[in-house]
C-alpha positions, 0 to 999 in steps of 0.5 A, spaced: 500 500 500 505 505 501 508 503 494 502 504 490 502 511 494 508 512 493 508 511 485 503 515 484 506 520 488 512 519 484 507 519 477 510 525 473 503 530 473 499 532 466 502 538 463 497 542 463 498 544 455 497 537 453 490 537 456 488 544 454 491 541 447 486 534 448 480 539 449 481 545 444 481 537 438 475 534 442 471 542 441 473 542 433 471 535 432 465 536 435 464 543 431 466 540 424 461 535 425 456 539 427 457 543 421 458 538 415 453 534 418 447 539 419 449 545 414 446 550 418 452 555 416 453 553 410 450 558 404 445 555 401 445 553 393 440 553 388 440 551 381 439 553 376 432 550 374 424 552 373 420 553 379 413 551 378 409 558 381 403 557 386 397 555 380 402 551 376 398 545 372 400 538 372 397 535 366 398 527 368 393 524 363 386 524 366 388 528 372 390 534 372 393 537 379 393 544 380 398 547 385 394 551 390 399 551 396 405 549 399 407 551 406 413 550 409 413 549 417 420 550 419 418 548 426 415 542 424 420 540 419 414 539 415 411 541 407 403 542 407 401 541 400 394 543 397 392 541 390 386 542 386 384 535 382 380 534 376 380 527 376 377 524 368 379 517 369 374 511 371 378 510 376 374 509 382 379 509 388 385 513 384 392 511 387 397 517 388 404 516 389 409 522 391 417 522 391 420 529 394 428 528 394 433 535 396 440 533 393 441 526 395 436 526 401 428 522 399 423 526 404 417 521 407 410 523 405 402 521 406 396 523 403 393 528 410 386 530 406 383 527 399 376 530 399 376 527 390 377 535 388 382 536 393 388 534 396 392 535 401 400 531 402 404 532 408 412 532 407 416 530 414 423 530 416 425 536 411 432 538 412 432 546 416 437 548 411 433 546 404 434 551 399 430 547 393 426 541 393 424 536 387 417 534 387 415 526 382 407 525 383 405 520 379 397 517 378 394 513 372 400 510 369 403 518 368 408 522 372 410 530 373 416 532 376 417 539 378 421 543 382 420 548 388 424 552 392 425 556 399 423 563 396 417 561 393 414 557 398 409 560 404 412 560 411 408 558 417 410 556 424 406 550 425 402 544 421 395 545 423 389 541 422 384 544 419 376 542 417 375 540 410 372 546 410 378 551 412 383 546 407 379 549 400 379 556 404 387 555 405 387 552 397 384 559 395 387 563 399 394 560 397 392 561 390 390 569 392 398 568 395 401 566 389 399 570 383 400 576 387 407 574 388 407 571 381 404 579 377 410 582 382 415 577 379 412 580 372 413 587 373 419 587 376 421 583 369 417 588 365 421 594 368 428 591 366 426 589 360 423 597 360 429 600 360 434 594 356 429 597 351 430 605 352 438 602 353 437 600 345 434 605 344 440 610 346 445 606 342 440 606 336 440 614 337 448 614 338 449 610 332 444 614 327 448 621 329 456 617 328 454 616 321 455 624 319 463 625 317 463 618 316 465 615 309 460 611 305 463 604 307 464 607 314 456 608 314 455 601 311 459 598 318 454 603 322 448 601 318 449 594 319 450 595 327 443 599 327 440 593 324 442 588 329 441 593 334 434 595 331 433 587 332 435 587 339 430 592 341 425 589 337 426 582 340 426 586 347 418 589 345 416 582 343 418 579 351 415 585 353 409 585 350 408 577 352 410 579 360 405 584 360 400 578 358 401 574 361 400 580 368 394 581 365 392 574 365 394 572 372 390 578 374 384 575 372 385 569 375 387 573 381 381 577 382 377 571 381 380 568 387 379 574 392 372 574 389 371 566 391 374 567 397 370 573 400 364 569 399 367 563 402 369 567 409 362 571 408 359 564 408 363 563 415 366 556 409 370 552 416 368 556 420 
């Protein structure tokens, strides 16, 4: 016994940089597991795909779905999702299949609500760090896939349940939600396209006033440059032409919407 104590008296003591070395290696570990494991500090990454706007069509052969809403619940961890079934099938209990996959990770789903017209799909398990989603249904033989991303999606505290009701007042309101996003996207496309096309038009005025003093090849060149800028600005014209209807569109349809979904809450519809 007295030779056990004296070897740990003559055991030579830890330096203390040596364990404050050990703790410093255990917190970067941790730390970098934490960060490449959750990407929480990471920037996200979008790519360069087509997000489906709020009111998009999925035609998938005798079905057709209509995109009304797509929340995202951050607490949750969850995606509600409201479609708008045309169902022309003979199919008397149609069977709807969904794959939601973000980069390598696959997103569990089930069908909350199917009331025939419409649907109601819940997403679990979604990663915080998100940035886009790709979305596969598939009913009667045919498949759609579409992409959606954080940005375009609405956000909510929480999933709640509603009456059958209440989901086709949130279905309308979601619409309401996304064509108005949808018409300021359009407008803030038509200013830039305003002014690329006032650019075009200062460089066409430009290149008319350059052709004094030039000899009459010099002036060829220049008249070439006009045409190609004139093309240009004709070509912008025409995208111009097409936001501003498909503005006037969605407007219809957007006001179509708000009217439907006043008379629903003036109904007291899932109240």
């Amino acid at each position: 016994m007295f030779d056990s104590a004296l070897k740990k008296l003559q055991k030579p003591a830890r330096p203390q940089g040596v364990r404050g070395l050990q703790v410093f290696c255990i917190i970067f570990l941790l730390g970098n597991l934490i960060f490449f494991s959750t990407g929480l500090f990471l920037p996200k990454h979008y790519k360069d795909v087509e997000i489906s706007p709020i009111g998009a069509e999925l035609e998938l052969g005798d079905y057709t779905l209509t995109l009304d809403s797509w929340d995202w619940a951050e607490k949750d961890r969850a995606f509600e999702i409201i479609f708008d079934v045309q169902d022309l099938s003979l199919d008397r209990e149609p069977e709807y299949t969904f794959k939601f996959r973000c980069g390598d990770s696959r997103y569990r789903y089930k069908i909350y609500r199917d009331l025939g017209d419409l649907l109601v799909v819940r997403v679990a398990g979604v990663a915080r760090s998100f940035a886009q989603v790709s979305m596969t249904v598939s009913v009667g033989g045919t498949s759609k896939s579409i992409y959606m991303d954080d940005r375009s999606m609405a956000s909510v505290e929480h999933l709640t349940d509603r009456s059958d009701a209440a989901y086709r007042i949130r279905a309308v309101e979601g619409k309401v939600a996304g064509y108005q996003g949808s018409i300021e996207k359009l407008e803030q496309q038509k200013t830039e396209k305003n002014a690329d096309i006032q650019l075009a038009y200062e460089k066409l005025a430009a290149l008319q006033a350059s052709k004094a003093g030039m000899t009459a090849r010099q002036q060829e060149e220049i008249d070439t440059n006009i045409r190609t800028m004139a093309d240009k600005q004709s070509r912008l014209q025409s995208e111009l032409e097409e936001i501003v209807l498909q503005q006037q569109a969605l407007q219809t349809q957007l006001e179509q919407e708000e009217l439907l979904l006043a008379r629903m809450q003036e109904g007291g519809v899932g109240q």
